[in-house]
C-alpha positions in Angstrom: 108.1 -76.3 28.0 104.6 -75.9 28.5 105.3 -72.6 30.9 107.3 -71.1 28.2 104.5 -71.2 26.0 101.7 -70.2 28.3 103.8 -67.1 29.8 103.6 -64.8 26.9 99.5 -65.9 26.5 98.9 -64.8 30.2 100.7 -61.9 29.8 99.2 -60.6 26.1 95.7 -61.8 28.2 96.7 -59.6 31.1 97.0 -56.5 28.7 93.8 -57.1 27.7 92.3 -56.9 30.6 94.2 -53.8 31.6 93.1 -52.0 28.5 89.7 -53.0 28.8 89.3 -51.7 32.6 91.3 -48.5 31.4 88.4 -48.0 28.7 85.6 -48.8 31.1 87.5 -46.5 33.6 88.2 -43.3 31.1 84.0 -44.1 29.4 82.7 -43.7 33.1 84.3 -40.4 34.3 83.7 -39.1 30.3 80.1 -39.3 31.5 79.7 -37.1 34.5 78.5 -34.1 34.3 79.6 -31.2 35.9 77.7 -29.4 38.7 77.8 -26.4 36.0 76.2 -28.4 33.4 72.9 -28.7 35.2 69.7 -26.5 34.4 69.2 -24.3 37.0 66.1 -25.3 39.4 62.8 -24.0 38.1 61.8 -21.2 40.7 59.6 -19.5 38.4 56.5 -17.6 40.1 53.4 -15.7 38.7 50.6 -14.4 40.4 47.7 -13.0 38.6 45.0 -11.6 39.8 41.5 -11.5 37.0 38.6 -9.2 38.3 35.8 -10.3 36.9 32.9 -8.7 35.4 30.5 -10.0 38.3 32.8 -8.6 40.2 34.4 -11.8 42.0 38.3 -12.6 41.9 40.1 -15.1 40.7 43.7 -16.2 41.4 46.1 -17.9 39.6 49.3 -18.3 41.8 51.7 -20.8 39.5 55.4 -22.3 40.3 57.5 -24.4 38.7 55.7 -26.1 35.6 52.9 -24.3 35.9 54.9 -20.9 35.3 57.2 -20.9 32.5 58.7 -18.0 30.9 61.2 -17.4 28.1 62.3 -16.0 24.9 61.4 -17.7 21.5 62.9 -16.5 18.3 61.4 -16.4 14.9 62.6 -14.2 11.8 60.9 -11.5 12.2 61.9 -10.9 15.7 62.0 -12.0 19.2 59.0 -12.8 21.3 59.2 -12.9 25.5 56.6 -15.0 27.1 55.0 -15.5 30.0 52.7 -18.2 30.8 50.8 -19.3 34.0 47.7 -21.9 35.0 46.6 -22.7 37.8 44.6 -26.1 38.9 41.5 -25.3 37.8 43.2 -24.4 34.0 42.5 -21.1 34.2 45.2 -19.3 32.0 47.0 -15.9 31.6 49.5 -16.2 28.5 51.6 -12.9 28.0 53.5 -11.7 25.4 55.9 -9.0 23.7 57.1 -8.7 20.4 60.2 -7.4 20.0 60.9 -6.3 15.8 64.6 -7.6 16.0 66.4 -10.3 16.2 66.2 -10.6 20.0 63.8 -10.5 23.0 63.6 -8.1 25.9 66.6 -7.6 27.4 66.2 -4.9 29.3 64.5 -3.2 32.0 61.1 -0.8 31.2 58.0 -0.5 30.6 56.4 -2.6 27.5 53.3 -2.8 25.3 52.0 -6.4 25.2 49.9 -8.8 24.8 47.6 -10.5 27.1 45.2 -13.6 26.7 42.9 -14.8 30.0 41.7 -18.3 29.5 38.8 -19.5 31.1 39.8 -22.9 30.9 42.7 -23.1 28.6 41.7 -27.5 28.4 38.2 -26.8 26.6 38.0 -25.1 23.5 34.4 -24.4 24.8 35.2 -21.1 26.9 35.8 -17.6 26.6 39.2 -16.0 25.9 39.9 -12.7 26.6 42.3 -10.7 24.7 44.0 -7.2 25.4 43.9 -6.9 21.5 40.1 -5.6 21.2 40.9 -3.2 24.3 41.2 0.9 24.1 43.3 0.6 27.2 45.4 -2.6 26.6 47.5 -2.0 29.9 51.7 -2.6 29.7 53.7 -4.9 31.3 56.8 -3.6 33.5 60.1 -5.6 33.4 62.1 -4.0 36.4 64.9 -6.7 36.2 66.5 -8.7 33.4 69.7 -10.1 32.0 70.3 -13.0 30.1 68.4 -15.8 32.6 66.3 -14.0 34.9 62.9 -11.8 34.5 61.2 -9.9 37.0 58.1 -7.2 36.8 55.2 -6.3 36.9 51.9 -6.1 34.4 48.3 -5.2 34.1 45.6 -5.2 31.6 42.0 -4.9 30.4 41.0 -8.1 28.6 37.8 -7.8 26.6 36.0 -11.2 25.5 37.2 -12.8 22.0 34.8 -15.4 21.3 31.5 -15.5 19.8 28.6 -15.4 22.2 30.1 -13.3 25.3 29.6 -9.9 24.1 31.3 -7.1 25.9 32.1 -8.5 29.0 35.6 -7.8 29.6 38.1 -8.6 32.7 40.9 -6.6 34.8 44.1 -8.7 34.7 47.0 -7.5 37.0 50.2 -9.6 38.3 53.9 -9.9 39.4 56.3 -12.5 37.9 59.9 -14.2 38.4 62.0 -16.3 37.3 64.7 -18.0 35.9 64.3 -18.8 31.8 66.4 -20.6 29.0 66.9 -18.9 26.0 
């Protein structure tokens, strides 16, 4: 009598346990991701070279973090970007406004903007700006599609903050990369 009663326990109890592995089972693969899924690897390069007005060089050759580049939307239009430090903090930050709903997207030769940053980690030192320059220099994209931006771009950067005159710098570079819009 006693096995009549515990045989349809064990057995509801063993269907338990089935459907709970099956769940666990089914929840684990639900959570893989596909190879697809992943962000591509961040490959980014810029190298900029700033002639100074003393007439020394300065370098800034950034990868991965320290270049970043993209496409960031606002309503009244689209705005590519280019960024780049280097370990010291010096900065280049480029930029082109595009009056439309989108960004670049397609290969030429653009009017932009350009910011040199001493030390972009003090609010202390000079920026330079293409903005106060009669030659502000354009900024050449000879490949891009929906994830990928390469060129070219130059620039005369005169000093923006209070105290530094007209000194002014010569900013030139290449840049690469993949970006998310």
């Amino acid at each position: 009598m006693t096995t009549s009663i515990l045989k349809p326990a064990l057995t509801k109890k063993g269907r338990w346990l089935n459907t709970i592995l099956l769940l666990l089972l089914v929840r684990s693969f639900g959570t893989c991701k596909k190879g697809s899924d992943a962000s591509p690897p961040n490959n980014n390069e810029v190298k900029a070279t700033i002639l100074l007005s003393s007439g020394n060089t300065l370098n800034i050759n950034a990868t991965t973090t320290k270049a970043t580049m993209g496409c960031l939307m606002s309503l009244a239009g689209g705005y590519t970007h280019i960024d780049a430090t280097n370990t010291a903090n010096a900065a280049v930050y480029i930029s082109i406004f595009v009056p439309t709903s989108t960004c670049v997207t397609t290969p030429g030769t653009y009017n932009f903007n350009c910011e040199y940053r001493v030390d972009y980690s003090s609010g202390s030192t000079p920026i330079y700006s293409n903005l106060l320059a009669t030659n502000r220099g354009s900024i050449t994209f000879t490949s891009i599609n929906d994830h990928y931006m390469e060129g070219t771009f130059n620039a005369i950067c005169r000093c923006a903050s209070a105290g530094c005159g007209t000194d002014s710098v010569a900013v030139s570079g290449t840049f690469k990369g993949d970006y998310l819009k």
